[in-house]
Structure formats: structure tokens, C-alpha cells
PDB file as gemmi writes it, atoms N, CA and C in Angstrom:
CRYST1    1.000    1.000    1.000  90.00  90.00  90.00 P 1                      
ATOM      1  N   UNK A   1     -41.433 -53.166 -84.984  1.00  0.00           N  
ATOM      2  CA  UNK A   1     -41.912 -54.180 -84.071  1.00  0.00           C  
ATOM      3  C   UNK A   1     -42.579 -53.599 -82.818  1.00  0.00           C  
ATOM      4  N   UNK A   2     -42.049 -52.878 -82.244  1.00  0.00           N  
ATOM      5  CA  UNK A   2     -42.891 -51.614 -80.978  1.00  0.00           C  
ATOM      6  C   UNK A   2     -44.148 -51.772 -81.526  1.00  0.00           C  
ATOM      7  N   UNK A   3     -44.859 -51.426 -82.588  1.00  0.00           N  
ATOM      8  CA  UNK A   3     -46.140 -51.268 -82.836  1.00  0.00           C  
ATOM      9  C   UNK A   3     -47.096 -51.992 -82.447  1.00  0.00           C  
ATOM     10  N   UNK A   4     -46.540 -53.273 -82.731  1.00  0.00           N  
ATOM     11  CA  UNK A   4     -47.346 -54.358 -82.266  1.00  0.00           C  
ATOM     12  C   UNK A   4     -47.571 -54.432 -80.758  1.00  0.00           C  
ATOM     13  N   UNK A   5     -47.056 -53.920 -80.107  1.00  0.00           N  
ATOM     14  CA  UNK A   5     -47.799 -53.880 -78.478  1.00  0.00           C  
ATOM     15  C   UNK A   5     -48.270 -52.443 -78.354  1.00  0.00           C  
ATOM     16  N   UNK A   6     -49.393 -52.990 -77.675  1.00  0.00           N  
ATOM     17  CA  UNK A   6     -50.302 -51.893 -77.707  1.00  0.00           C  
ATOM     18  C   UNK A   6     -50.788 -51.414 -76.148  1.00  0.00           C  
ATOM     19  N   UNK A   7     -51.831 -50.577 -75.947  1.00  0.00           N  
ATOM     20  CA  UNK A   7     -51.960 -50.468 -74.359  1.00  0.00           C  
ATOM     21  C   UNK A   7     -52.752 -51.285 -73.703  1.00  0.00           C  
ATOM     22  N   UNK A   8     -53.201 -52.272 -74.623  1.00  0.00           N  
ATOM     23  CA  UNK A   8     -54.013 -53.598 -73.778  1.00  0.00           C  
ATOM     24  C   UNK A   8     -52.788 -54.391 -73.268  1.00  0.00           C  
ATOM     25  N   UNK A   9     -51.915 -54.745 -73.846  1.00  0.00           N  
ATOM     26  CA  UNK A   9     -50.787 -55.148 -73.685  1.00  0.00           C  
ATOM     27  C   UNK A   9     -49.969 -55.413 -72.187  1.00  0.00           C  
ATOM     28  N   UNK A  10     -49.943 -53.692 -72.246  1.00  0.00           N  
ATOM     29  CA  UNK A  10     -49.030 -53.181 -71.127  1.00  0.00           C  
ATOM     30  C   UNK A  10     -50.556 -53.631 -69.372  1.00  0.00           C  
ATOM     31  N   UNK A  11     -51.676 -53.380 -69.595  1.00  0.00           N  
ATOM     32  CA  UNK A  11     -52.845 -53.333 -68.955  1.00  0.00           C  
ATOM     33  C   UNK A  11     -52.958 -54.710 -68.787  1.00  0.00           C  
ATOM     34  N   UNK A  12     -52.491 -55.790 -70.002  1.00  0.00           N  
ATOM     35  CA  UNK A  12     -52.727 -57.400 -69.118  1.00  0.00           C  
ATOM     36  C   UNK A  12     -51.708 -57.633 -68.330  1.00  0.00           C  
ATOM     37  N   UNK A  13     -50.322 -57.379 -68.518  1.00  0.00           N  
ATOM     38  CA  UNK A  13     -48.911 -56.937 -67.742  1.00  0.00           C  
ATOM     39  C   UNK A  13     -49.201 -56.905 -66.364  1.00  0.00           C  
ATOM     40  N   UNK A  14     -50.068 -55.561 -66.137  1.00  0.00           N  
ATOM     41  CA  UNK A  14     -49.987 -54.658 -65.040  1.00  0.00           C  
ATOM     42  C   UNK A  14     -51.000 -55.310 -64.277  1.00  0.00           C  
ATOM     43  N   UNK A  15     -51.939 -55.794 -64.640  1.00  0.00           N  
ATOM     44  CA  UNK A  15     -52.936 -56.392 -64.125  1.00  0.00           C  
ATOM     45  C   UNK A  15     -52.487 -57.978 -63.844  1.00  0.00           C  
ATOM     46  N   UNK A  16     -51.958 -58.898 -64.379  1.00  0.00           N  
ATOM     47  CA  UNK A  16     -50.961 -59.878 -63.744  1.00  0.00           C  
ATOM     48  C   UNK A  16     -49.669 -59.492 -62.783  1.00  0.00           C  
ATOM     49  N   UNK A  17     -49.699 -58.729 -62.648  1.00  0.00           N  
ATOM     50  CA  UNK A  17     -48.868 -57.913 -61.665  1.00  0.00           C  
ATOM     51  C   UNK A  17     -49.497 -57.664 -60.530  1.00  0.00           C  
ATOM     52  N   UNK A  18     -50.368 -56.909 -60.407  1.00  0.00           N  
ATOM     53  CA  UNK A  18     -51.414 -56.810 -59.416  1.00  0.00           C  
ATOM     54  C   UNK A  18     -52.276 -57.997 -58.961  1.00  0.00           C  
ATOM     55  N   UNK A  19     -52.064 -59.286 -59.503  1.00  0.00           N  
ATOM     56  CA  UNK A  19     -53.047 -59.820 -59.326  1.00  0.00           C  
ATOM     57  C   UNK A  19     -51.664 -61.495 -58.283  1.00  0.00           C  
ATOM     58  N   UNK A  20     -50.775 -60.815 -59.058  1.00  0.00           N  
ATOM     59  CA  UNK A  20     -49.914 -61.458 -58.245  1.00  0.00           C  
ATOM     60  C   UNK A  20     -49.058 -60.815 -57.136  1.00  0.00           C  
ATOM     61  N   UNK A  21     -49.222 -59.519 -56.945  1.00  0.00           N  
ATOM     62  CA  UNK A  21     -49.014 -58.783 -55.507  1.00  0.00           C  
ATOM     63  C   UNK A  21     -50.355 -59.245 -54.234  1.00  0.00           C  
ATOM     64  N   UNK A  22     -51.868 -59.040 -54.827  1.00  0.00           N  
ATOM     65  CA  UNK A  22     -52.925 -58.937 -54.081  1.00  0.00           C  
ATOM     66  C   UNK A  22     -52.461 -60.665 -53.563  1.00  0.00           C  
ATOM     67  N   UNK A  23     -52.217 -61.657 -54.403  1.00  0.00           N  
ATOM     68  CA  UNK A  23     -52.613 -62.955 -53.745  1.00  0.00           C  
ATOM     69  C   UNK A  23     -51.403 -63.083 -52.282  1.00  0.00           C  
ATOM     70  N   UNK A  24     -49.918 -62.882 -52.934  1.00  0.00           N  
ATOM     71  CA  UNK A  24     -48.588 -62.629 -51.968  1.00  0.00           C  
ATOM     72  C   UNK A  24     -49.601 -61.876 -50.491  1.00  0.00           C  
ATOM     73  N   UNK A  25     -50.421 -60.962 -50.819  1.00  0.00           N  
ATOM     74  CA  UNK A  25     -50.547 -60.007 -49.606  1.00  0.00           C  
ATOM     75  C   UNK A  25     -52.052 -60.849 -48.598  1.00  0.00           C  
ATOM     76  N   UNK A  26     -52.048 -61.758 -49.562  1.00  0.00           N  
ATOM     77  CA  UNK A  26     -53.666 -62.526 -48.942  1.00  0.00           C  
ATOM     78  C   UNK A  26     -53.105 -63.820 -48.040  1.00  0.00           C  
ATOM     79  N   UNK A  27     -52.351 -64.429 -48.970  1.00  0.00           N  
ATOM     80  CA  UNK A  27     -51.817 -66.053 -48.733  1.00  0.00           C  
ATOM     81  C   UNK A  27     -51.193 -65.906 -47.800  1.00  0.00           C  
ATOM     82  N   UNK A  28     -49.907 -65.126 -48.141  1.00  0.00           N  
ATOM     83  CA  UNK A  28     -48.583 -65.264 -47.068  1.00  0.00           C  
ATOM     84  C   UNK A  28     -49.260 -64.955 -45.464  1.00  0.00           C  
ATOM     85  N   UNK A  29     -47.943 -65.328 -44.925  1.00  0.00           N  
ATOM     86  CA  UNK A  29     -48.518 -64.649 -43.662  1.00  0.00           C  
ATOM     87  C   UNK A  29     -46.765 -64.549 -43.090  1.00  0.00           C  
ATOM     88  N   UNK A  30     -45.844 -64.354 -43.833  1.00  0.00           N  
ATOM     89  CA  UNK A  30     -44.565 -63.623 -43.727  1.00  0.00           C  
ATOM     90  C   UNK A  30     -44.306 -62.416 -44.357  1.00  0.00           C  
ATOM     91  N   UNK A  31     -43.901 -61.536 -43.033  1.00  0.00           N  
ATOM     92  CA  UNK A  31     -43.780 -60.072 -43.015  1.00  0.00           C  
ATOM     93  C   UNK A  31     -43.221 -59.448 -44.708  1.00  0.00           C  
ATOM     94  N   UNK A  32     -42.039 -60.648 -44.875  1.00  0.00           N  
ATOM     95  CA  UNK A  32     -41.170 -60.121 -45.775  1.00  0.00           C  
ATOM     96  C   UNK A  32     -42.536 -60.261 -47.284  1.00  0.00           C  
ATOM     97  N   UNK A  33     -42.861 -61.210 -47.227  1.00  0.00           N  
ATOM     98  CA  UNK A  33     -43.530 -61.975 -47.939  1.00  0.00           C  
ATOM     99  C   UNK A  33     -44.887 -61.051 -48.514  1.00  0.00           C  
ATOM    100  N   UNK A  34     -45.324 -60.364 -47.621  1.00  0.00           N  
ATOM    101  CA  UNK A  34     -46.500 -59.326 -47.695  1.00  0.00           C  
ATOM    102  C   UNK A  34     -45.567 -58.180 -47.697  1.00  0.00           C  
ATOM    103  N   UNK A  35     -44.399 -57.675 -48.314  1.00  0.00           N  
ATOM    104  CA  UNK A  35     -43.939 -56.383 -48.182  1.00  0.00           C  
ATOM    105  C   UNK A  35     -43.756 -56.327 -49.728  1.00  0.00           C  
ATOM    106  N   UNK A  36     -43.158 -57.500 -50.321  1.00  0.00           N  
ATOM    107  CA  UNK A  36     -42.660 -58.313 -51.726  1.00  0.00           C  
ATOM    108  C   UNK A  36     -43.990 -57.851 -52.401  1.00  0.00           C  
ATOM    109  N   UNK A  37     -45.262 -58.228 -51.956  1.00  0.00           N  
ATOM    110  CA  UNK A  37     -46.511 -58.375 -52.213  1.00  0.00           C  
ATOM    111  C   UNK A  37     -46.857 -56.655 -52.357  1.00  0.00           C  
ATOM    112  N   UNK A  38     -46.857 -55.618 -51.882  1.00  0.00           N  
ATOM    113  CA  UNK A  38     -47.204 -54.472 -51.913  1.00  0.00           C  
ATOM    114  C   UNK A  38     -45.911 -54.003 -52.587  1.00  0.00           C  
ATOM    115  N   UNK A  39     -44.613 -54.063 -52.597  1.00  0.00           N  
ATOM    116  CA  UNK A  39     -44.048 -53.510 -53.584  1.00  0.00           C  
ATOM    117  C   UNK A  39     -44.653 -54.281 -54.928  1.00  0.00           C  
ATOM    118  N   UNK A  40     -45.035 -55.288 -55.078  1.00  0.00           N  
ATOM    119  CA  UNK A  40     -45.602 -55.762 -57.071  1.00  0.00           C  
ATOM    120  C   UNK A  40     -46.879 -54.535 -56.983  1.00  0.00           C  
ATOM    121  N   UNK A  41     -47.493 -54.417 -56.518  1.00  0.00           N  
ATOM    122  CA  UNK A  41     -48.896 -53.639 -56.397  1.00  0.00           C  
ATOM    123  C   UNK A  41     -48.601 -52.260 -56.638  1.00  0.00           C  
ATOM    124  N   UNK A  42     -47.220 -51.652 -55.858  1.00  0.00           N  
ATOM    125  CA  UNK A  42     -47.096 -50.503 -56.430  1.00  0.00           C  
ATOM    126  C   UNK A  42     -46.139 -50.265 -58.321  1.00  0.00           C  
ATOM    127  N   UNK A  43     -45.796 -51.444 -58.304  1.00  0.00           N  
ATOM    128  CA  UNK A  43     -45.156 -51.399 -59.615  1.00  0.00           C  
ATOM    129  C   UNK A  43     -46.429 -51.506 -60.718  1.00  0.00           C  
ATOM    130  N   UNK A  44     -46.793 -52.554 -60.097  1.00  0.00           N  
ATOM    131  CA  UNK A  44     -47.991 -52.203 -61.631  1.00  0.00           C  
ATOM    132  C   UNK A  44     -48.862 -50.738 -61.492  1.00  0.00           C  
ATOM    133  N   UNK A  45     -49.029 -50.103 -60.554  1.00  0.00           N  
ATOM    134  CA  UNK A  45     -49.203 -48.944 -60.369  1.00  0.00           C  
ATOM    135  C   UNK A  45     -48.606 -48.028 -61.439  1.00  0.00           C  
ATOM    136  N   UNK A  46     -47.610 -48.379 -61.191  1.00  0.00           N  
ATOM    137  CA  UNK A  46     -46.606 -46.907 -61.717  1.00  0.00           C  
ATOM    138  C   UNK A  46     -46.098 -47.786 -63.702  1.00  0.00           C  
ATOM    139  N   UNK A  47     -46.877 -48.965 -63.800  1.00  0.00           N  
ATOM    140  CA  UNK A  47     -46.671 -49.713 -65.230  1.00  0.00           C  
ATOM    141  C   UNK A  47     -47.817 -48.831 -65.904  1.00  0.00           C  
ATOM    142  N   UNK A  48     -48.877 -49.238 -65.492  1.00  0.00           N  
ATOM    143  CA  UNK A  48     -50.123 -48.079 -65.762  1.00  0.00           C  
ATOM    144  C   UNK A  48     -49.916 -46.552 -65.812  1.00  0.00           C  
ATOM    145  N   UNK A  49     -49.186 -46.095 -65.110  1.00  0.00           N  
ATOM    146  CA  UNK A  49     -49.068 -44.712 -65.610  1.00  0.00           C  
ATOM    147  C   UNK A  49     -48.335 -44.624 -66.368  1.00  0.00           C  
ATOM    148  N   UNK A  50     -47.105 -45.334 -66.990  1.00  0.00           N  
ATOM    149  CA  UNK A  50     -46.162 -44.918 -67.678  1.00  0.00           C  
ATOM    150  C   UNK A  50     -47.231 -45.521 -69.050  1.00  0.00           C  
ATOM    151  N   UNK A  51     -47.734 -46.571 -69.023  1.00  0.00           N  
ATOM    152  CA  UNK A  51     -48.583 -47.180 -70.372  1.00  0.00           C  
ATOM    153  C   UNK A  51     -49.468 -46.010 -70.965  1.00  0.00           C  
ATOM    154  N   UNK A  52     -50.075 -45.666 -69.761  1.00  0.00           N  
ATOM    155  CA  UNK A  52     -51.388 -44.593 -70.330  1.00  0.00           C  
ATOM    156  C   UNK A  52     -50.403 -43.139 -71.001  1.00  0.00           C  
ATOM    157  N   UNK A  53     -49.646 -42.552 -69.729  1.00  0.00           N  
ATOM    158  CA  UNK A  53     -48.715 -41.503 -70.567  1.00  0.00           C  
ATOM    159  C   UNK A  53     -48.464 -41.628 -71.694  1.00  0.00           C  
ATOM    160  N   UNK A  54     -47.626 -42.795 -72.217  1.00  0.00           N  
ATOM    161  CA  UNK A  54     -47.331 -43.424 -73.350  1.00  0.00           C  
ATOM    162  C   UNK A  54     -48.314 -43.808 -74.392  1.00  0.00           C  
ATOM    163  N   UNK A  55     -49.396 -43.674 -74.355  1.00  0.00           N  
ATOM    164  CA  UNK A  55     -50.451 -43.931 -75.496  1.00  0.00           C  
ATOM    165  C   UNK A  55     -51.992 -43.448 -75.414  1.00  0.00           C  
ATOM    166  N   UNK A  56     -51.735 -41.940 -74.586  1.00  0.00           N  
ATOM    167  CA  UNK A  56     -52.795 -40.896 -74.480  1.00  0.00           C  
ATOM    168  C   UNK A  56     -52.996 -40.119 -75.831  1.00  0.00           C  
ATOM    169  N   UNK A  57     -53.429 -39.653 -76.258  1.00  0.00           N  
ATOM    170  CA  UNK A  57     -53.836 -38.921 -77.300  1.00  0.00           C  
ATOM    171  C   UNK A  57     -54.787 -37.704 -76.422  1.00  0.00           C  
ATOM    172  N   UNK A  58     -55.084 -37.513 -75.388  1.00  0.00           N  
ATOM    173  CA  UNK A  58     -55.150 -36.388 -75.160  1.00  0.00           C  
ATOM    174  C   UNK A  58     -54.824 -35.071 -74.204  1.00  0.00           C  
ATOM    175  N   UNK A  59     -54.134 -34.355 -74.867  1.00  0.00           N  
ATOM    176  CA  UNK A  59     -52.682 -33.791 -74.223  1.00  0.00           C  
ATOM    177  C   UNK A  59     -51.412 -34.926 -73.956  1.00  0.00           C  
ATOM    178  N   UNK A  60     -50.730 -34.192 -73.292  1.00  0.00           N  
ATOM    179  CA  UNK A  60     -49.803 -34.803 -72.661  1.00  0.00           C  
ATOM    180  C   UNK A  60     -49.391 -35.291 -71.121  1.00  0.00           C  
ATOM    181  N   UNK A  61     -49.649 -36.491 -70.857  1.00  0.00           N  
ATOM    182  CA  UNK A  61     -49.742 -36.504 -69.509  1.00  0.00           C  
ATOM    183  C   UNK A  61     -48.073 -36.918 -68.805  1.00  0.00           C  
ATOM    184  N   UNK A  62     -48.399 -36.499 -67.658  1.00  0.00           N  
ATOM    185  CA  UNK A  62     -46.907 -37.060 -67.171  1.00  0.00           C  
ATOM    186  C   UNK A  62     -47.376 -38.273 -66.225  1.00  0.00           C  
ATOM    187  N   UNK A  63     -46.968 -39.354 -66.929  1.00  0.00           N  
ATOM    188  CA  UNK A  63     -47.265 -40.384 -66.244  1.00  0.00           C  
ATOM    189  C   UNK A  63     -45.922 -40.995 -65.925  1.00  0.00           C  
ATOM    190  N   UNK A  64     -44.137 -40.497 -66.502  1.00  0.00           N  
ATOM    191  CA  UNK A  64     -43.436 -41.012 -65.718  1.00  0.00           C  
ATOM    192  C   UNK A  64     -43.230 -39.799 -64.541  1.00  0.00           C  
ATOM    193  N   UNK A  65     -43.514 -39.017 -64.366  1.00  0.00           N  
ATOM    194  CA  UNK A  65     -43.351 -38.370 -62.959  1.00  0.00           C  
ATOM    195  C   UNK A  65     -44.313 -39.076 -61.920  1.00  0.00           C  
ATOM    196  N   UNK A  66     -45.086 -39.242 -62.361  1.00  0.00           N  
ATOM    197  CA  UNK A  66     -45.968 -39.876 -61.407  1.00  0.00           C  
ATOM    198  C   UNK A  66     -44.957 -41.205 -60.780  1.00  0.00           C  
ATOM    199  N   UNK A  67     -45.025 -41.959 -61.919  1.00  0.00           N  
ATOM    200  CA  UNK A  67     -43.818 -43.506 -61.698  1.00  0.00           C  
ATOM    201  C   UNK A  67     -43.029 -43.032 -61.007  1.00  0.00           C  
ATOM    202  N   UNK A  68     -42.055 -42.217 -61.269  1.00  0.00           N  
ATOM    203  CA  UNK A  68     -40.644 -41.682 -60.436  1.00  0.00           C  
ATOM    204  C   UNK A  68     -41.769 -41.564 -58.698  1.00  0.00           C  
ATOM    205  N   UNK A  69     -42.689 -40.679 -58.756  1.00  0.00           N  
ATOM    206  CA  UNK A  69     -42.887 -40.661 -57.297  1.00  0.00           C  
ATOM    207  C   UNK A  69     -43.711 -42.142 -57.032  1.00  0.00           C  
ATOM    208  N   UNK A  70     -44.059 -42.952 -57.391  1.00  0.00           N  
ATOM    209  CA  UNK A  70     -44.446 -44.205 -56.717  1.00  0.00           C  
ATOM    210  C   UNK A  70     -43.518 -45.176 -56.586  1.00  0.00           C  
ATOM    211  N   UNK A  71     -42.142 -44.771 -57.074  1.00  0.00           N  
ATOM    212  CA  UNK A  71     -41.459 -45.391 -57.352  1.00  0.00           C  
ATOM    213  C   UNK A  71     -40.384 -45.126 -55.702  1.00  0.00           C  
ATOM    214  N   UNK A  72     -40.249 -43.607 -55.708  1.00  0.00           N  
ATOM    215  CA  UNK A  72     -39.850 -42.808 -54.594  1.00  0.00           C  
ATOM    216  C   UNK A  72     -40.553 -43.134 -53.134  1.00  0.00           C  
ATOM    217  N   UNK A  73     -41.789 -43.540 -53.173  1.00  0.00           N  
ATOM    218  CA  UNK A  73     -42.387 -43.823 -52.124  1.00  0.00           C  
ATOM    219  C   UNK A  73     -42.084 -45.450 -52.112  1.00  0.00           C  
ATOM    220  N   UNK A  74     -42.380 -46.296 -52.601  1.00  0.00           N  
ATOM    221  CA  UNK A  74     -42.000 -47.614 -52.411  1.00  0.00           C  
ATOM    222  C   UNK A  74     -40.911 -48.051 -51.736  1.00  0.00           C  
ATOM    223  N   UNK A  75     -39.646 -47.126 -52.236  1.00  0.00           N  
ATOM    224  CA  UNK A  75     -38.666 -47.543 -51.590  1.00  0.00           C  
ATOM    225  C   UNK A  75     -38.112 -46.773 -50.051  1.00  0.00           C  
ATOM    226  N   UNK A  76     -39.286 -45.670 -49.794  1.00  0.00           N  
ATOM    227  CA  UNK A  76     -39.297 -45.087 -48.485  1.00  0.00           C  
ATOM    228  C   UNK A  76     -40.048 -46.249 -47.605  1.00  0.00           C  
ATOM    229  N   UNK A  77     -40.978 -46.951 -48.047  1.00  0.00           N  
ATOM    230  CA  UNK A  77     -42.226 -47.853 -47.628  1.00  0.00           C  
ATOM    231  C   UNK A  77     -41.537 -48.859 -47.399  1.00  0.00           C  
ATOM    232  N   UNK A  78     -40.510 -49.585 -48.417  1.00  0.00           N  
ATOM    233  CA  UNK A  78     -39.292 -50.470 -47.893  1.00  0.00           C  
ATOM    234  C   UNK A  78     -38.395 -50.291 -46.860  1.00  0.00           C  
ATOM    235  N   UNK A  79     -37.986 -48.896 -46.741  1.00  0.00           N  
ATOM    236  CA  UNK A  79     -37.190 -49.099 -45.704  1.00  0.00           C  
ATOM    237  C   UNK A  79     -37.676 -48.959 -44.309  1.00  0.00           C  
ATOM    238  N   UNK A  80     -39.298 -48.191 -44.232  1.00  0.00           N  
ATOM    239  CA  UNK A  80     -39.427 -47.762 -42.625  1.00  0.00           C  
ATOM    240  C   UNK A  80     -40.347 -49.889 -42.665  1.00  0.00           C  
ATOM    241  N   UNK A  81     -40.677 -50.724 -43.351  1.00  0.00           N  
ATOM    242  CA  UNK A  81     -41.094 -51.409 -43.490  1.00  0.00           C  
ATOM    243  C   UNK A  81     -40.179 -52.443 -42.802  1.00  0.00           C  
ATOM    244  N   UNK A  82     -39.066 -52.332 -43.300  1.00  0.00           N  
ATOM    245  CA  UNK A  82     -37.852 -53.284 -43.026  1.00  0.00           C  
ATOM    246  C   UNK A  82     -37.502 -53.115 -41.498  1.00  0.00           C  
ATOM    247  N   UNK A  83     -37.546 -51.893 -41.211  1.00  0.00           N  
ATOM    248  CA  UNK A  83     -37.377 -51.466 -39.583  1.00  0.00           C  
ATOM    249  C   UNK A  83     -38.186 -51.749 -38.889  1.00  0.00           C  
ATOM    250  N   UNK A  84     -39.342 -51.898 -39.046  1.00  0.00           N  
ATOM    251  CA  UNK A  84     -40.362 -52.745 -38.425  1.00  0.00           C  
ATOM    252  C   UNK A  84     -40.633 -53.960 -38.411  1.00  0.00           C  
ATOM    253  N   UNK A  85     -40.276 -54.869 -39.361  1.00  0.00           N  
ATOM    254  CA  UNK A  85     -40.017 -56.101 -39.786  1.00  0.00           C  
ATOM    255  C   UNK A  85     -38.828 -56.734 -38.686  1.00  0.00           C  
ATOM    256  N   UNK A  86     -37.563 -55.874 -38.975  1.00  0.00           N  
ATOM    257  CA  UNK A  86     -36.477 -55.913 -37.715  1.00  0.00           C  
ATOM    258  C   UNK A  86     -36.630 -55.758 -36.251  1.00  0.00           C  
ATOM    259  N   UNK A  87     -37.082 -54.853 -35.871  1.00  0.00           N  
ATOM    260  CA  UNK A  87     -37.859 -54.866 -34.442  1.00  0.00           C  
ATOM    261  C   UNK A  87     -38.582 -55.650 -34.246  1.00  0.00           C  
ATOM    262  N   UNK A  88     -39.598 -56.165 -34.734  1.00  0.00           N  
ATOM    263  CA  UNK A  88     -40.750 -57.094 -34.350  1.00  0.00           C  
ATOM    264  C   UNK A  88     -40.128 -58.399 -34.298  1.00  0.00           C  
ATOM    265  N   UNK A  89     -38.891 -58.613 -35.669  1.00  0.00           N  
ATOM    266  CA  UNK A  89     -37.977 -60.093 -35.472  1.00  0.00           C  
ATOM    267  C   UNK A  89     -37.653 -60.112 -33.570  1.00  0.00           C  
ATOM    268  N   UNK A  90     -36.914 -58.718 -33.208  1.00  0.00           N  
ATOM    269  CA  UNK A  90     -35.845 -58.751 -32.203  1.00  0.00           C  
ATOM    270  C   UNK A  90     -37.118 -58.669 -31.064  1.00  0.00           C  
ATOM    271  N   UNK A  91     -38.257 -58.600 -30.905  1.00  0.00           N  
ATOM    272  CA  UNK A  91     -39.084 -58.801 -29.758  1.00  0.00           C  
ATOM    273  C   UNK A  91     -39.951 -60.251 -30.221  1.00  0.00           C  
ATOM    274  N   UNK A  92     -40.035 -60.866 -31.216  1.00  0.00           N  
ATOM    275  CA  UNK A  92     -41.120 -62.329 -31.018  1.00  0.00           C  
ATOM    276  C   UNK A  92     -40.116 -63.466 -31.722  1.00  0.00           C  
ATOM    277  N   UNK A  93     -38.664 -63.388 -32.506  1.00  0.00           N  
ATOM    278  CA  UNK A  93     -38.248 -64.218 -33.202  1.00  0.00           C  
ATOM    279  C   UNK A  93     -38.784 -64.796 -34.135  1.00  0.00           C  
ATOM    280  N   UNK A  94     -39.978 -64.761 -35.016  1.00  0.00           N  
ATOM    281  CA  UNK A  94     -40.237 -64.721 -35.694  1.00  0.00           C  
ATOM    282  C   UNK A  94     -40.384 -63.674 -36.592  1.00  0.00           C  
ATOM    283  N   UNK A  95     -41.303 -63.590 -38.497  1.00  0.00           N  
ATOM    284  CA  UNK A  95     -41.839 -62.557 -38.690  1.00  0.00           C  
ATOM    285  C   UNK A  95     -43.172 -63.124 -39.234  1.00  0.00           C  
ATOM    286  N   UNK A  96     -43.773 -63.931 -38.710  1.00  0.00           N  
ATOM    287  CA  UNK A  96     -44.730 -64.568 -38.918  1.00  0.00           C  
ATOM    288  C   UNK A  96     -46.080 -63.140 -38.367  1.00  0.00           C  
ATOM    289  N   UNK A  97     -46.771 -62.597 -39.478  1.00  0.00           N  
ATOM    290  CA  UNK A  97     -47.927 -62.033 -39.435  1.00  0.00           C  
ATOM    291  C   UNK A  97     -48.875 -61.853 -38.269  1.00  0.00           C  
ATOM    292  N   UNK A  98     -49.324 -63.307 -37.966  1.00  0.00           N  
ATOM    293  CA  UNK A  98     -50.195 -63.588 -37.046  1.00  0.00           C  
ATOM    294  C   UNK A  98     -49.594 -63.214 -35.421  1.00  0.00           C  
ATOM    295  N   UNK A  99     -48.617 -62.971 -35.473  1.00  0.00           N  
ATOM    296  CA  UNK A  99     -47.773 -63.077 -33.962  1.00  0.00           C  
ATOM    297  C   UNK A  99     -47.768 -61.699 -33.670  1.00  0.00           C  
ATOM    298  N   UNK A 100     -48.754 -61.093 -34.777  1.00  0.00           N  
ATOM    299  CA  UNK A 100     -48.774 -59.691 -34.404  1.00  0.00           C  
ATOM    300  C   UNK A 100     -49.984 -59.442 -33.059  1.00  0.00           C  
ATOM    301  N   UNK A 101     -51.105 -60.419 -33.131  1.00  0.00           N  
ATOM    302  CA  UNK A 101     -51.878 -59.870 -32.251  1.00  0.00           C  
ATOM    303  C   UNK A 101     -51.223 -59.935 -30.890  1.00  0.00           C  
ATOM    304  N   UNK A 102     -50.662 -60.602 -30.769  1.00  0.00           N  
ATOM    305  CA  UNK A 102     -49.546 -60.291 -28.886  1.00  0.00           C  
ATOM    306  C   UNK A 102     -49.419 -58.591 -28.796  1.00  0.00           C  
ATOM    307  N   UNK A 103     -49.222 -58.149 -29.726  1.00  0.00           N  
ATOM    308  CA  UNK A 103     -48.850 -56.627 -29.281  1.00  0.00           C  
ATOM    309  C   UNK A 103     -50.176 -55.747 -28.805  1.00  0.00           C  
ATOM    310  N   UNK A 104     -51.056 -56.279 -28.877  1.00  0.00           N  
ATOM    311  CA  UNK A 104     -52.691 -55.626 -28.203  1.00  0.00           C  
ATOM    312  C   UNK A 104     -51.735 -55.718 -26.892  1.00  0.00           C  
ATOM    313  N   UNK A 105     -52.691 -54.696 -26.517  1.00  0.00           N  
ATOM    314  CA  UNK A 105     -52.735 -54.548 -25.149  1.00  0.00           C  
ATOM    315  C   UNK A 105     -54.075 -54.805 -24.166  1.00  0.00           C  
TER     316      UNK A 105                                                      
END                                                                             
């Protein structure tokens, strides 16, 4: 049964993935909401490398090392993300996007 999915498969996946991170990161205009939105963007990222690794025919690629490090960075990107998300709550009470331009100087 594996056979039957193929790497178009995994590529309409990854690409409904991405296509539902890009809109989260367009529409929203909550912090959390656009963070949700760039972690889907890096997952289909790292869906694509593991797909292509997985059904290259030439050589051998490492496409889950790659995953492991986009995977490794995402959740570094979550946390200094979240700390900024937290600070910005504890100076405007909101995390509403737009309430960012107050911080111009």
C-alpha cells in the first residue's frame, strides 16, 4: 500500500501546508497567530526534504538531517518568539500585531 503514494503526494501535502501557514501569516494580526503561521511554513519545509530524500534516485541525499535542523531551529524561533510575544504582552496588554508601530521612536 506505501506504493501508492508517491512524491506528488507528499508535494500537494507540503504545499497545503504552506499555503495554509502563508495565509495565518497574512490574515491574522495576533502575535501568537503569525508564530502558528511560520512554524506550518517551516514544517512543510522540512516535509519536502524528507519527501525528496525519500524518493531521489540520485545519490543519496540527507534530507532528514536537514528536517532535524529545521526542525531544531523552529523550536529555538519558538522560544526567543514567545519571549517577545511576553514582553510586548507586559508593555501594551495586548498581542495584537498592529500595536507594534508605538514602539518607533
Amino acid at each position: 500500500m506505501p506504493e501508492d503514494i508517491g512524491l506528488a503526494h507528499y508535494l500537494i501535502v507540503s504545499a497545503l501546508i504552506f499555503g495554509i501557514g502563508s495565509a495565518a501569516i497574512i490574515v491574522r494580526r495576533n502575535a501568537i497567530a503569525v508564530l502558528m503561521g511560520i512554524e506550518l511554513i517551516l514544517n512543510a519545509a522540512a516535509l519536502n526534504f524528507v519527501a525528496f530524500s525519500r524518493y531521489s534516485t540520485y545519490g543519496k541525499l540527507d534530507g532528514h538531517i536537514v528536517a532535524l535542523f529545521v526542525i531544531v531551529i523552529a523550536a529555538a524561533e519558538a522560544a526567543v518568539a514567545l519571549a517577545i510575544v511576553l514582553n510586548f504582552f507586559n508593555n501594551f496588554s495586548s498581542v495584537n500585531v498592529d500595536d507594534g508601530s508605538e514602539l518607533r521612536q
